[in-house]
N, CA and C atoms as a LAMMPS dump frame, in Angstrom:
ITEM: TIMESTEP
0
ITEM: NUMBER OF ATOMS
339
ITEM: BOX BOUNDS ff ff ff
-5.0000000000000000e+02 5.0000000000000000e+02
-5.0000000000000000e+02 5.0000000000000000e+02
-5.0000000000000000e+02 5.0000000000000000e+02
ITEM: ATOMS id mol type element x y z
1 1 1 N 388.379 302.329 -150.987
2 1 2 C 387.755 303.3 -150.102
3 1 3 C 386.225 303.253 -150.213
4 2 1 N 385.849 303.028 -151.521
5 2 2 C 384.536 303.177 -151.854
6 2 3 C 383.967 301.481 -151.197
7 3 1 N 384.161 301.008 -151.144
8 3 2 C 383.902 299.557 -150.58
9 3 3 C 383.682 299.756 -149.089
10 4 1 N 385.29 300.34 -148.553
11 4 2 C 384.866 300.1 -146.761
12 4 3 C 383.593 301.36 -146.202
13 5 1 N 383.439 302.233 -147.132
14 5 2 C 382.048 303.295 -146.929
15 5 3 C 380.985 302.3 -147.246
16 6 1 N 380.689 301.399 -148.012
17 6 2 C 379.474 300.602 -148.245
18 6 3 C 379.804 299.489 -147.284
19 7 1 N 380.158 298.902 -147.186
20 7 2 C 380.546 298.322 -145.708
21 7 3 C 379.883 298.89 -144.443
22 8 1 N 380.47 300.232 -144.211
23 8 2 C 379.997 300.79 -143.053
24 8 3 C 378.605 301.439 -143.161
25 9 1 N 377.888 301.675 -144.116
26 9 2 C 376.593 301.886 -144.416
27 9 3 C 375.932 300.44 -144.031
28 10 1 N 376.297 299.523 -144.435
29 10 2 C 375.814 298.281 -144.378
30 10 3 C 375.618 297.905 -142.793
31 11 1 N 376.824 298.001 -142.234
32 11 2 C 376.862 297.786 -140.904
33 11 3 C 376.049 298.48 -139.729
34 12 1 N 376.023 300.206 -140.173
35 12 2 C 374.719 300.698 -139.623
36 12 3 C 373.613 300.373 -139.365
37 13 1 N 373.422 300.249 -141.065
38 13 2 C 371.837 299.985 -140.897
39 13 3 C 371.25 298.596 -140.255
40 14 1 N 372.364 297.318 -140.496
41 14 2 C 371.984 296.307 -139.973
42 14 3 C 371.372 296.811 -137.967
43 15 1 N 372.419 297.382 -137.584
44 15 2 C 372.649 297.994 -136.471
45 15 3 C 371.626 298.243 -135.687
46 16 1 N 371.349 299.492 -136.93
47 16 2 C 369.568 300.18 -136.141
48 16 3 C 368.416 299.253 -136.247
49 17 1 N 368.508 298.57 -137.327
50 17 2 C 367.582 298.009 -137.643
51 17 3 C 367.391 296.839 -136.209
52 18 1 N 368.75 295.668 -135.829
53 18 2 C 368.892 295.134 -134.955
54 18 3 C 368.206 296.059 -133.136
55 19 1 N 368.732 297.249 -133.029
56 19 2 C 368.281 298.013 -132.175
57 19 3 C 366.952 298.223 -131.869
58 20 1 N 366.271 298.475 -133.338
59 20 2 C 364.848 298.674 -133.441
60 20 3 C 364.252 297.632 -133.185
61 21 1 N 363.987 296.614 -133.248
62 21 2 C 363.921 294.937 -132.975
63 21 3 C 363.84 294.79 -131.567
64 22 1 N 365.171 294.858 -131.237
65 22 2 C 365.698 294.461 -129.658
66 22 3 C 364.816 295.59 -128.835
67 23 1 N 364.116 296.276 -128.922
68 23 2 C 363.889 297.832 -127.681
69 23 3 C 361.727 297.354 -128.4
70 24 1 N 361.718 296.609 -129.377
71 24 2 C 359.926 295.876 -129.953
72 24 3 C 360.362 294.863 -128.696
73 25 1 N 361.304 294.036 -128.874
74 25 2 C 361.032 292.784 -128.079
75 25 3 C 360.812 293.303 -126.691
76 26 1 N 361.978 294.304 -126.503
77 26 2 C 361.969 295.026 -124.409
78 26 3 C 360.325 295.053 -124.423
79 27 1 N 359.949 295.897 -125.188
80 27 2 C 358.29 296.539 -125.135
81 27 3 C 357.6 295.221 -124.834
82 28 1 N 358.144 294.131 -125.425
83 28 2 C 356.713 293.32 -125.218
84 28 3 C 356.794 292.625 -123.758
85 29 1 N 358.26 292.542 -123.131
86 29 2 C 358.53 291.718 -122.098
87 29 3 C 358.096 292.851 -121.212
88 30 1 N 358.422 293.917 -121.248
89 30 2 C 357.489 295.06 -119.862
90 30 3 C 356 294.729 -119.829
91 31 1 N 355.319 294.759 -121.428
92 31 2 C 354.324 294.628 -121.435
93 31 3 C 353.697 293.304 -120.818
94 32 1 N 354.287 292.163 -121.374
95 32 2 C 353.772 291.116 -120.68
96 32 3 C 354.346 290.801 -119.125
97 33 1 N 355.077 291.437 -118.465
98 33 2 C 354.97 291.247 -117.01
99 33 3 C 353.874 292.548 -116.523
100 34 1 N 353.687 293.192 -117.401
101 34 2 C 352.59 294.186 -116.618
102 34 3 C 351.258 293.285 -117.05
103 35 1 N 351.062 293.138 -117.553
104 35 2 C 349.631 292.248 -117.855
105 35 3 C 349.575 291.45 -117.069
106 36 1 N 350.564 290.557 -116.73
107 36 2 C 350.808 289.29 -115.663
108 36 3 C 350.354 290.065 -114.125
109 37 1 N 351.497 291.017 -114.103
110 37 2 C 350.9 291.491 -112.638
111 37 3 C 349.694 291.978 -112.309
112 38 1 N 349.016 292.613 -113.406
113 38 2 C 347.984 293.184 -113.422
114 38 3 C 346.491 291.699 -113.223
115 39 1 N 346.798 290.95 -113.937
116 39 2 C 346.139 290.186 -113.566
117 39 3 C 346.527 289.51 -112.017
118 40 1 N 347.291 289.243 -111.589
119 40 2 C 347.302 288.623 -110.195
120 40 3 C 347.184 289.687 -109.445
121 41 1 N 346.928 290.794 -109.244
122 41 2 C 346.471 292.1 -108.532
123 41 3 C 345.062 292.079 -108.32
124 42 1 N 344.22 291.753 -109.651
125 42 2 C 342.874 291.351 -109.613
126 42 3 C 342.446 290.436 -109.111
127 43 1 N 343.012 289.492 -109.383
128 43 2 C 342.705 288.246 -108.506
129 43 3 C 342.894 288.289 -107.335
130 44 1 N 343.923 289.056 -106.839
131 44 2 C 344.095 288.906 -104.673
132 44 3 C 343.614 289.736 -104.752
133 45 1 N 342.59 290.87 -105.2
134 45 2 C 341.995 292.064 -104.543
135 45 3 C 340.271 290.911 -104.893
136 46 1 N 340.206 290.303 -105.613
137 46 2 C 338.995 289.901 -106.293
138 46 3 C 337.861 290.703 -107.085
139 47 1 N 338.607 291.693 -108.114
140 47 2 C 337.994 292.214 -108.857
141 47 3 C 338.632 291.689 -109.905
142 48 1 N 337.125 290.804 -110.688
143 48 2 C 337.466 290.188 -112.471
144 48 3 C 336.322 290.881 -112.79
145 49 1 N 335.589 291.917 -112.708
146 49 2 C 335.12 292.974 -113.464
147 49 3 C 335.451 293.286 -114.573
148 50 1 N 334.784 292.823 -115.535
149 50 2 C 335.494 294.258 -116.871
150 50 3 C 335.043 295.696 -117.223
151 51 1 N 335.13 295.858 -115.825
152 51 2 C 334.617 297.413 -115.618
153 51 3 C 335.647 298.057 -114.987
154 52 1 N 335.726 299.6 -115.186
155 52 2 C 336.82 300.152 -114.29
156 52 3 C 336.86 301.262 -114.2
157 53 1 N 336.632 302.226 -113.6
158 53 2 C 336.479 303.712 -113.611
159 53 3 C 337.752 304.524 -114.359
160 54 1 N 336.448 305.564 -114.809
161 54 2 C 337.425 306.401 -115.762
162 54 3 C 338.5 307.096 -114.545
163 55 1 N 339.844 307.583 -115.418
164 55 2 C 340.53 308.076 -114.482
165 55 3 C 340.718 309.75 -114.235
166 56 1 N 339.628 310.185 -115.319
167 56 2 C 339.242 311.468 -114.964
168 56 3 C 337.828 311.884 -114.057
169 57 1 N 336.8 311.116 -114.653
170 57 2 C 335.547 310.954 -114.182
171 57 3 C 334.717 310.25 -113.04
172 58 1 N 335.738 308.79 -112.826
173 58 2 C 335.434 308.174 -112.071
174 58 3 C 333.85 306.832 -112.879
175 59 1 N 333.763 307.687 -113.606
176 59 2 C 332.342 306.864 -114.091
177 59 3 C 333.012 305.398 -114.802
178 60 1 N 332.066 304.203 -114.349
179 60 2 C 332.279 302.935 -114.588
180 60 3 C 332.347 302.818 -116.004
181 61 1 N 333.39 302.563 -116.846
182 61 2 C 333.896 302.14 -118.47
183 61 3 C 334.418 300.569 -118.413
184 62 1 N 334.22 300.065 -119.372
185 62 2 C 335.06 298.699 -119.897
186 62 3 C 336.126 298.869 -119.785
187 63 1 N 337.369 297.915 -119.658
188 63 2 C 338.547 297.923 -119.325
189 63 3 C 338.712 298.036 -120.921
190 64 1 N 338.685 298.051 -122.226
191 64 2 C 339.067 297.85 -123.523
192 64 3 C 338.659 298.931 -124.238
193 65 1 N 337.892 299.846 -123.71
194 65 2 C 336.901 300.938 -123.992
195 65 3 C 338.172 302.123 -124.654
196 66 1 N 337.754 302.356 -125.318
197 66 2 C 339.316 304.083 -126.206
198 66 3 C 338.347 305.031 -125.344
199 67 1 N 337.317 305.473 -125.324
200 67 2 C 336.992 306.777 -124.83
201 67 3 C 335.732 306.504 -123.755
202 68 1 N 335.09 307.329 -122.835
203 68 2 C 334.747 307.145 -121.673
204 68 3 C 333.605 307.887 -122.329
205 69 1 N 332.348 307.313 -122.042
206 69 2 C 331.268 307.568 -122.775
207 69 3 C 330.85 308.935 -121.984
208 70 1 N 330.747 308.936 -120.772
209 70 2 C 330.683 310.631 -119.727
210 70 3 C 331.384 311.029 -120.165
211 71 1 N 332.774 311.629 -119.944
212 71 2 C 333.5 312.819 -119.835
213 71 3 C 334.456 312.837 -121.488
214 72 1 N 334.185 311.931 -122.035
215 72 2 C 334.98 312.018 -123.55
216 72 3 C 336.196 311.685 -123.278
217 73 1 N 336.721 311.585 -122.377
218 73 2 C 338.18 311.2 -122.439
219 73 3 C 339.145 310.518 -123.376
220 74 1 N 339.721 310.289 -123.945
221 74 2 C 340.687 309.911 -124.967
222 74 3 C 341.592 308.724 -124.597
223 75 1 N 341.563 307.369 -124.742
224 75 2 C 342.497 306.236 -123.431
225 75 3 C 343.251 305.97 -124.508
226 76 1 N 343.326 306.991 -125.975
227 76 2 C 344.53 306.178 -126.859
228 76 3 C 344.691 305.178 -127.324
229 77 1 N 343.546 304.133 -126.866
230 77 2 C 344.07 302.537 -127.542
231 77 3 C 345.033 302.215 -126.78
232 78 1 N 345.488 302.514 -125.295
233 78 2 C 346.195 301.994 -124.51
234 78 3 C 345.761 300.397 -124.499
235 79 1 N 344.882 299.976 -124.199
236 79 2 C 344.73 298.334 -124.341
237 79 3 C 344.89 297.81 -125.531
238 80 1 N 346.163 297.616 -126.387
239 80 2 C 346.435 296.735 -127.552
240 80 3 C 346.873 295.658 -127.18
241 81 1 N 347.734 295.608 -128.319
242 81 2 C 348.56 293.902 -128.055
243 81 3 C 349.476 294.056 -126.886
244 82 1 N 349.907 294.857 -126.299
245 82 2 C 351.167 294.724 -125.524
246 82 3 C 349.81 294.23 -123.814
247 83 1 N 348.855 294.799 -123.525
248 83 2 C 348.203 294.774 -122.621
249 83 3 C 347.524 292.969 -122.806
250 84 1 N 347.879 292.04 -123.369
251 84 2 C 347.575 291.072 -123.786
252 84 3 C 348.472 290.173 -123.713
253 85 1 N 348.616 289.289 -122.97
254 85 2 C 349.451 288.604 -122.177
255 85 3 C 349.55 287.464 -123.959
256 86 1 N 348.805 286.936 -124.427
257 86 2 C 349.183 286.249 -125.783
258 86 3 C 350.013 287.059 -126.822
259 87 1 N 349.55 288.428 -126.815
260 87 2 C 350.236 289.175 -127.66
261 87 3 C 351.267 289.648 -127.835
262 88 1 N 351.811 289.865 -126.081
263 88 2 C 352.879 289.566 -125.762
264 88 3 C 354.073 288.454 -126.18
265 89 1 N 353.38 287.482 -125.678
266 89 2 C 354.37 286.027 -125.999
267 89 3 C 354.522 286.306 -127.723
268 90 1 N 353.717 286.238 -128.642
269 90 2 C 353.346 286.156 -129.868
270 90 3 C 354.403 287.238 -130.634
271 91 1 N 354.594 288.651 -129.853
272 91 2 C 355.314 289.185 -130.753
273 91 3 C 356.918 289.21 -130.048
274 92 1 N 357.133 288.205 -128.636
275 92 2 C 358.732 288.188 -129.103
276 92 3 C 358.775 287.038 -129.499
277 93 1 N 358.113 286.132 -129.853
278 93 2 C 358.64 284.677 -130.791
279 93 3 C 358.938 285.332 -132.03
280 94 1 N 357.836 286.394 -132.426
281 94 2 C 357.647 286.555 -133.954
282 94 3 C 359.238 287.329 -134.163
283 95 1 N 359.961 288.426 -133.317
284 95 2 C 360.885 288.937 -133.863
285 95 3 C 362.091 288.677 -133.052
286 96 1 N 361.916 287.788 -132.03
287 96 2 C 363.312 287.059 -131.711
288 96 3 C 364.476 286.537 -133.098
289 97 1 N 363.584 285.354 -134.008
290 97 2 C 364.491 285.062 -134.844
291 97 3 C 364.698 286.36 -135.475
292 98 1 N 364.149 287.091 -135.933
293 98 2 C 364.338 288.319 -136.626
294 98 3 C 365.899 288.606 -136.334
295 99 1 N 365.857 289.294 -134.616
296 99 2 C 366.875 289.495 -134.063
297 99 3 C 368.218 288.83 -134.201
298 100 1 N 367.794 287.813 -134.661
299 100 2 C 368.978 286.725 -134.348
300 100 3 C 369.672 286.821 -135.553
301 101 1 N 368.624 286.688 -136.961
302 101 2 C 369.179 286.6 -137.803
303 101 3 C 369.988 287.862 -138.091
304 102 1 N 369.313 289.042 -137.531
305 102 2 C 370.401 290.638 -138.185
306 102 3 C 371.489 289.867 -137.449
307 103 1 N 371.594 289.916 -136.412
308 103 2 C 373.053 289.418 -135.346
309 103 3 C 373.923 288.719 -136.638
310 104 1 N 373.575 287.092 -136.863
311 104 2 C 374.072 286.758 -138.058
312 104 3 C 374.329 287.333 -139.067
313 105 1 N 373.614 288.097 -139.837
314 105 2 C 374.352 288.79 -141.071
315 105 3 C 375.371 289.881 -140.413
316 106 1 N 374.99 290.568 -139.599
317 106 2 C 376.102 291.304 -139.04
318 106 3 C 377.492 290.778 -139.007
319 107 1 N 377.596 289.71 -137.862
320 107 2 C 378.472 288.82 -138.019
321 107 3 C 379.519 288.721 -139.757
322 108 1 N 378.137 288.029 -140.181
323 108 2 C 378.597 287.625 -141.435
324 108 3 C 379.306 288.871 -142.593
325 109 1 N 379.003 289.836 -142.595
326 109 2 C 379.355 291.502 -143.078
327 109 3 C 381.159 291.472 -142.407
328 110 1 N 380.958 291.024 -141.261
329 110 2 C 382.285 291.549 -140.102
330 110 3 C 383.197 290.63 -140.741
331 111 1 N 383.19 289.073 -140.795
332 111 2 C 384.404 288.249 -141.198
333 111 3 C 384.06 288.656 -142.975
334 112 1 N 383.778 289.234 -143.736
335 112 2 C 383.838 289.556 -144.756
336 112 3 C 385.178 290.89 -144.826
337 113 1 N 384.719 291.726 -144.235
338 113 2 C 385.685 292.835 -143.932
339 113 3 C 387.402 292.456 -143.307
């Protein structure tokens, strides 16, 4: 009894952990088709500016800028890695195998049982 409870602890956590992984990788593939589109939006409108109005103020800020030097605004660090079309690619290579491998031990836990 005490075995198939550590078993199923085991199997959880592989679980979430696999979950948590898989929903990093979703994030980066939204992220990198929004970067993608976002860049070919600029290009057929022909703004490669790295300028861009605040979206409270209107006043001209850097596209990379955290806060809007007029009105103080707060942009969160919205432009990280996910807004970065390399950073993108970079972090589902980095936790694809990740993914793969929980899959495998999972697996491997299951024909054990």
């Amino acid at each position: 009894m005490e075995k198939k409870l550590e078993l199923i602890a085991a199997i959880s956590i592989f679980i979430f952990l696999e979950l948590l992984i898989l929903f990093f990788i979703f994030s980066a593939f939204v992220g990198l088709f929004d970067s993608i589109k976002l860049k070919m939006i600029r290009k057929k409108s022909g703004n490669t500016s790295t300028m861009e109005p605040c979206v409270n103020c209107g006043h001209q800020i850097a596209r990379n800028a955290d806060r809007c030097p007029s009105c103080g605004s707060d942009f969160g660090g919205m432009y990280g890695v996910l807004n970065s079309t390399f950073g993108c690619i970079l972090m589902i290579c980095g936790l694809s195998p990740l993914a793969l491998l929980l899959v495998v031990q999972i697996l491997e836990i299951f024909k054990e049982w």
